[in-house]
TIVOZA-268129 format. One line per field, with one value per residue (C-alpha): x, y negated, z negated; residue number from 1; chain. Coordinates in steps of 0.001 Angstrom, whole numbers. Each point is the difference from the previous one (the first is absolute). Last residue first. Layout:
REM residues N
c1: X  ... $
c2: Y  ... $
c3: Z  ... $
num: NUM  ... $
cadena: A  ... $
This chain:
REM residues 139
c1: 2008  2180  -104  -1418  2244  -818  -980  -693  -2074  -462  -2303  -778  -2560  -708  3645  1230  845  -248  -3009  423  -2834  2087  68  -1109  -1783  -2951  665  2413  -2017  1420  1020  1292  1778  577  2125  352  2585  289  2573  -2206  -3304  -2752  -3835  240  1112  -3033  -472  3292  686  -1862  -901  -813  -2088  239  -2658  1509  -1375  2804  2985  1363  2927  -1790  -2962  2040  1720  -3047  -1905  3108  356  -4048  581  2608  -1975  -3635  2027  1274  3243  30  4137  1219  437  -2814  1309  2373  -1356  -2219  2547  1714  -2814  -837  3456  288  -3350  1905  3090  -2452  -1221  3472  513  -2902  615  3517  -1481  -3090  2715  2503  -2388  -902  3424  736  -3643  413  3693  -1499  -2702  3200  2301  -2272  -1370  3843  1526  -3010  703  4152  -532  -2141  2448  3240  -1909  -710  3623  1153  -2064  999  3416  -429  -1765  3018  2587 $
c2: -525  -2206  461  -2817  -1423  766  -1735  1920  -1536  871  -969  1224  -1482  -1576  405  1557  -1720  2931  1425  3259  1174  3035  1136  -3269  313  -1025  -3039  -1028  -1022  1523  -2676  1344  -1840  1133  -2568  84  -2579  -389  2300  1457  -2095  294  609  3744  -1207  -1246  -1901  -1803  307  2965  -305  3366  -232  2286  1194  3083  3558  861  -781  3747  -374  1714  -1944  -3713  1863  1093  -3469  -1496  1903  -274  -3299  -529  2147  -1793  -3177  1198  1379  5  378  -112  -2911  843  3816  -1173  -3310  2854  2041  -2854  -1491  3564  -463  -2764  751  3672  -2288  -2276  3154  1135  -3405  77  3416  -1434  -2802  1815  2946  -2886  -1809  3238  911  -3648  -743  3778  -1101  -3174  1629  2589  -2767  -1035  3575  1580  -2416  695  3639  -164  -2367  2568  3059  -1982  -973  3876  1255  -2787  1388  3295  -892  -1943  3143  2717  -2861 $
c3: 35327  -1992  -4121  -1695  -2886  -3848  -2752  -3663  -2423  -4222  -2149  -3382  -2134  -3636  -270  -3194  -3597  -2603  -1679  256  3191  -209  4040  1832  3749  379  -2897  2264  2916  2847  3153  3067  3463  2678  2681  3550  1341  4112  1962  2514  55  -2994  1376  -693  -3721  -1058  -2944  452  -2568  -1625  -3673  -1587  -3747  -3197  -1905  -813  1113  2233  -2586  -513  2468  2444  -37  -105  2688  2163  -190  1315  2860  851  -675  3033  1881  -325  607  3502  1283  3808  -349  -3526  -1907  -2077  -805  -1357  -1995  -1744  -1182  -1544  -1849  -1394  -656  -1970  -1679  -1199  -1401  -1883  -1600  -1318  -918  -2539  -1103  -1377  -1110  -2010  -1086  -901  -2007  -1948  -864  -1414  -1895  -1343  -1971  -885  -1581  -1810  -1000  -3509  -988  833  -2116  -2746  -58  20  -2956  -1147  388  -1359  -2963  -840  835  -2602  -2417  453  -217  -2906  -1855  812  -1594 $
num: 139  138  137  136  135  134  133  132  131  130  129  128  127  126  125  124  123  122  121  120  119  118  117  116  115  114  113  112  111  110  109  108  107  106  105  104  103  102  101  100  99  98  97  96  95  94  93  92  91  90  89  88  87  86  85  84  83  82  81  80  79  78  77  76  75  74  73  72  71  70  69  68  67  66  65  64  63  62  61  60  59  58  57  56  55  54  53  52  51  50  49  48  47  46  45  44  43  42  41  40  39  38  37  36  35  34  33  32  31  30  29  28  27  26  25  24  23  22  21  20  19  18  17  16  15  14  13  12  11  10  9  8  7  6  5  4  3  2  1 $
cadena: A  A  A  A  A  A  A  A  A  A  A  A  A  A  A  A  A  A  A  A  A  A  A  A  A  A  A  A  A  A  A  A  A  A  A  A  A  A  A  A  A  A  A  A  A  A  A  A  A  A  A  A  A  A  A  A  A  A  A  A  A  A  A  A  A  A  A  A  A  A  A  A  A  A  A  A  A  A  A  A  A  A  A  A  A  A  A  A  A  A  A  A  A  A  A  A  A  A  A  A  A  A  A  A  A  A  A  A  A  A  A  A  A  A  A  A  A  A  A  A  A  A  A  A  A  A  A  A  A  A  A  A  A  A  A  A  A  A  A $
């Protein structure tokens, strides 16, 4: 009776072994995805609102391109992005020109590649963009 139960306790531990060898890549593919998503809409979140800071301060009063990038440039840098190829597109291009009331968007395109944490191989956005659109404050 001693023997079976040793025998039994041996089975148990490599069927254990091989269940664990066969769920345990998918186990890694699961946790890693969600750290390379989860850092991926982490990052989109800090675009948004480089974006965002920049539409502020371009529907300001007298604002000018130079300011509106210079507010954009300093959240992307703040937010640990500053040396990423990314791109500003002012609309219109500058906001001095834009009458009280009128649409001033930002928007801010990071390649992806700049900006990805693992670099697992799961389906991701070859860039992220993301606009904000504001109305012109009155003098």
């Amino acid at each position: 009776p001693r023997m079976e139960h040793v025998i039994k306790n041996r089975k148990r531990r490599g069927i254990a072994a091989i269940e664990m060898a066969l769920l345990l890549p998918l186990l890694l593919t699961v946790v890693l995805g969600m750290i390379e998503y989860g850092s991926l809409f982490w990052r989109s979140q800090q675009v948004a609102n480089a974006a965002r800071n920049g539409a502020r301060r371009g529907i300001m009063p007298g604002a000018t391109a130079s300011n509106v990038t210079t507010a954009v440039d300093q959240t992307m840098l703040a937010s640990g992005m500053g040396s990423t190829n990314y791109t500003v597109v002012l609309t219109p291009s500058n906001p001095v020109t834009l009458a009280s009331g009128g649409s001033f968007t930002v928007k801010v395109t990071v390649p992806y590649v700049d900006i990805k944490l693992t670099g697992f191989p799961v389906p991701t956005p070859t860039q992220v963009v993301r606009s904000v659109t504001m109305a012109k404050e009155a003098p």
